[in-house]
N, C-alpha and C positions, 0 to 999 in steps of 0.2 A: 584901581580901574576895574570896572567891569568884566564879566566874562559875556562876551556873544553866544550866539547859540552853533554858530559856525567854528567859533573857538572850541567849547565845548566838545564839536560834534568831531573837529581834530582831533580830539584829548584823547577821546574815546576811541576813534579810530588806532590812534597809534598806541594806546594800553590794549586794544584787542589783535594788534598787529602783535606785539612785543610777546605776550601770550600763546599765541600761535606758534610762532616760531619756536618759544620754548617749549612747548606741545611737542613739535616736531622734531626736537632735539632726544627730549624724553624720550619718545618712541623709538628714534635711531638707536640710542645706548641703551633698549630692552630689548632691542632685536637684535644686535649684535651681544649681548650676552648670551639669550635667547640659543642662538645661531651656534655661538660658543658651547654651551650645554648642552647642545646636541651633538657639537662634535667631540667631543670627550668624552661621549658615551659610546663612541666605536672605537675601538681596540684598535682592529685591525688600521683606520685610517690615522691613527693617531702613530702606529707603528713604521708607516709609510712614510708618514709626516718625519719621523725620526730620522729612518734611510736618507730621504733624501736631503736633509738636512746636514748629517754628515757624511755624505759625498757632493754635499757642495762647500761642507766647508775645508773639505780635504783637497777638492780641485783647487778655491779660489786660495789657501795658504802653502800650495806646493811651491812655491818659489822660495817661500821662507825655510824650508826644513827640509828640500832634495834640489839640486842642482837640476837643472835642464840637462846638461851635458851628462848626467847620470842614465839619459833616456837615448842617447845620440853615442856611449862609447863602447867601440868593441873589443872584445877579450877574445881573441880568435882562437884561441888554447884552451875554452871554454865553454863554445857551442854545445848546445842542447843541454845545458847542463840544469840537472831537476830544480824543481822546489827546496828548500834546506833552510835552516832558522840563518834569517838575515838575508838570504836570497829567496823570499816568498813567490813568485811565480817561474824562477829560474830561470835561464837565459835562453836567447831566439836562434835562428839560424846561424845570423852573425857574431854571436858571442855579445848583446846587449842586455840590458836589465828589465827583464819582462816587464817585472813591477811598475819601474819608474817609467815605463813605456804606458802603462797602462792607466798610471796617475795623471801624466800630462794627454794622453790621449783621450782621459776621461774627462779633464779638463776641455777641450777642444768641440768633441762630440757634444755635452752637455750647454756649451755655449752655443753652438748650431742651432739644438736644438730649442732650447727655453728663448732665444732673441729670434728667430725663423718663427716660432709659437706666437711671440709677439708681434711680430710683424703680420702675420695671416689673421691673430684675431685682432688687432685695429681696421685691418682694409676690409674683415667682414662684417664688424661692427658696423663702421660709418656706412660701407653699401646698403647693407641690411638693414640703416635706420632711415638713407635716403628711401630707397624702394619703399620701404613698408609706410611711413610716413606721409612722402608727398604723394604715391601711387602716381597716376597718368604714366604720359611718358620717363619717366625718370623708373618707374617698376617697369617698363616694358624693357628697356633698356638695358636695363642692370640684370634684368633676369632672362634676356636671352644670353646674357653675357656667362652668366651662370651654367646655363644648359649648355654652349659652347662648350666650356670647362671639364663641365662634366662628362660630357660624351667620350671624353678619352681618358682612358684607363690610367690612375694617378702615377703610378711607377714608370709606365710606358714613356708620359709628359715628362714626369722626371729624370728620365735616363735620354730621352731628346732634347731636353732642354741642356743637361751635365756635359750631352756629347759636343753640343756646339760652345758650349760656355769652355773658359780655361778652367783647368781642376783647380781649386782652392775651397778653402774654408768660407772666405769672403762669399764666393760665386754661390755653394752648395745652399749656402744660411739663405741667400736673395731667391734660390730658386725655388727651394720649401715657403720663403714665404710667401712670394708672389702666385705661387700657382694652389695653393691651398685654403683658399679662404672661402670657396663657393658655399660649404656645407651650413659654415658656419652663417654665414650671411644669409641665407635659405630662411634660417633657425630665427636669426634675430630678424626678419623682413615676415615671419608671420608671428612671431610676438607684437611686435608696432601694431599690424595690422589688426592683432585683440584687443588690444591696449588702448588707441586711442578711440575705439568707439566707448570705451568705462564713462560710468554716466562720470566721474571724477574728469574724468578729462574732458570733456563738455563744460561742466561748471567753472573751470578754469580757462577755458578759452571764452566762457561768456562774461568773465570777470574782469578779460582784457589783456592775459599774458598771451605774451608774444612765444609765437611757435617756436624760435630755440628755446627760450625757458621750459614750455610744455615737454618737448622733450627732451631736456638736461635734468631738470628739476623733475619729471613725475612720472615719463616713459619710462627714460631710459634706468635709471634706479631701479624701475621694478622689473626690467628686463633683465637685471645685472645675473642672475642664480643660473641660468643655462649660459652666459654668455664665458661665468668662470669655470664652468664645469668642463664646457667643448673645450675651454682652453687649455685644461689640464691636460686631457687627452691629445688635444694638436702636438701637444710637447711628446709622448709616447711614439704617437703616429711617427714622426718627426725623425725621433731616437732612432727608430728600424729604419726609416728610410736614409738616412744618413750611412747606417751600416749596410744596408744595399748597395748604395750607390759607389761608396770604397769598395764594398766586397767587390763589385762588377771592374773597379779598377776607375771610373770614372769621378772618384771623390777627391777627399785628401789624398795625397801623393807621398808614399816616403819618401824620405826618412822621416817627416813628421807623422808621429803618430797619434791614429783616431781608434777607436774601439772598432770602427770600420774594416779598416788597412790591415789592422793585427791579424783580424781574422781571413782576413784572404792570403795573407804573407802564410800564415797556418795551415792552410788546407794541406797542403802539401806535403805536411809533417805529421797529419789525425796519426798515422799508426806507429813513428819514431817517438812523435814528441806530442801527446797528448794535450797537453797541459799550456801548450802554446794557443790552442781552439779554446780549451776549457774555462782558464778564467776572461779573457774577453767576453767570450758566451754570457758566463755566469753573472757580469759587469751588467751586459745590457738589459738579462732576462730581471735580473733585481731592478733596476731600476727603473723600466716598463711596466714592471709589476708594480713595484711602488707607485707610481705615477697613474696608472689604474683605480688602484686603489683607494688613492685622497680623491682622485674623482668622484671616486662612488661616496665617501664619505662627504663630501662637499655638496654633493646634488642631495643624499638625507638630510644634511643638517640646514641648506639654505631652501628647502622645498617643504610647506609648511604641511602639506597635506600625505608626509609620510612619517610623520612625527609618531 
């Protein structure tokens, strides 16, 4: 049988389609290499990368290798009793184990804060791609909601919102993330708004795809480098504010312990018992720093124009 020239002009169509797409493939796995070889060329973020790697993977396997009730029991003929090999941060007011307070606290605090991070950069994402995308009402909308937000000072919101919520871990996680996401959505609502004027996204709308493709498939991909980067830092932001909100008494509650709680049960003891302030401290200030840190490594290595 014959070939038409409509057959044909299928043939070709779908070997130039097939083509394409492997095009596109190609370029994803030189840019993510690319992406890769930039980030392994910073020390310090790869160092970061390390910390918090292993303090998450010492939170998420502490049930296997330390009892809970190791963080819950007291030794009342033991209070305040120092640091010493096998008692590493040494025991609390109540004769408990620093340490294991500070494992599963760290456990606690670092789930607040990385699932709270998650939650603030999907609701600023989606805002940020509504607003900047469809404009009209839908940006007026979303961005006074924003300026709302904004107008009240974040810890203030935070500590009003902590006061009327029940203390919990639950509550603390929803209320970092519900009320943290203007910045970010700011951020991604004038990317869109660069983005889909690229002559690239023009030809693609003249070609026939449909606005969630446009931006599933070409905006938002190219939006993704500031969107990971904020999100690093929401997590940091997050970290301290969680440890505010215990320290202020409005957070987690003991006897469960947060990196928070320890340090407000501690004040009380800076000049007895040092060391009850010191490693909590030292817990959060590492791993704010770390989480700082992959930031900045992450905004070099996915930001081509600092290469």
């Amino acid at each position: 049988m014959s070939e038409t020239p409509s057959m044909t002009k299928s043939f070709a169509g779908d070997a130039y389609g097939a083509q394409a797409e492997t095009a596109n493939v190609l370029v994803e796995v030189r840019r993510g290499t690319s992406v890769w070889q930039r980030f392994i060329r910073n020390p310090l973020a790869l160092i970061a990368l390390a910390v918090l790697l292993i303090l998450a993977l010492v939170s998420i396997t502490a049930p296997l290798w330390m009892p809970y009730d190791n963080a819950l029991n007291q030794v009342r003929d033991a209070t305040f009793a120092p640091p010493s090999f096998g008692l590493w941060f040494g025991r609390d007011e109540y004769g408990r184990d620093a340490f294991a307070r500070a494992v599963y606290g760290g456990r606690l605090s670092l789930w607040v804060a990385f699932s709270s991070a998650l939650i603030a950069t999907v609701i600023g994402t989606l805002l940020g791609m509504c607003a900047g995308y469809l404009g009209g009402w839908a940006d007026t909308i979303i961005d006074r909601l924003i300026e709302l937000i904004l107008t009240i000072p974040f810890l203030l919101l935070l500590i009003l919102a902590a006061a009327v919520a029940r203390p919990s871990a639950t509550s603390i996680l929803l209320i970092l993330g519900l009320f943290d996401w203007p910045v970010l959505a700011r951020l991604v609502r004038g990317e869109f708004l660069s983005l889909k004027r690229r002559d690239y996204i023009e030809a693609a709308r003249a070609s026939g795809c449909s606005a969630p493709r446009i931006v599933l498939r070409h905006i938002l991909p190219n939006s993704m480098s500031p969107i990971i980067v904020t999100g690093t830092l929401i997590v940091a932001i997050h970290l301290t504010a969680e440890a505010a909100i215990s320290f202020l008494g409005l957070g987690i509650q003991p006897p469960t312990p947060s990196w928070g709680n320890m340090l407000t049960n501690a004040q009380n003891y800076v000049i007895s018992a040092p060391f009850l302030a010191v490693f909590p401290g030292l817990l959060i200030l590492i791993t704010v720093l770390a989480v700082n840190l992959l930031g900045d490594g992450l905004r070099d290595a996915l930001d081509p124009r600092l290469r």
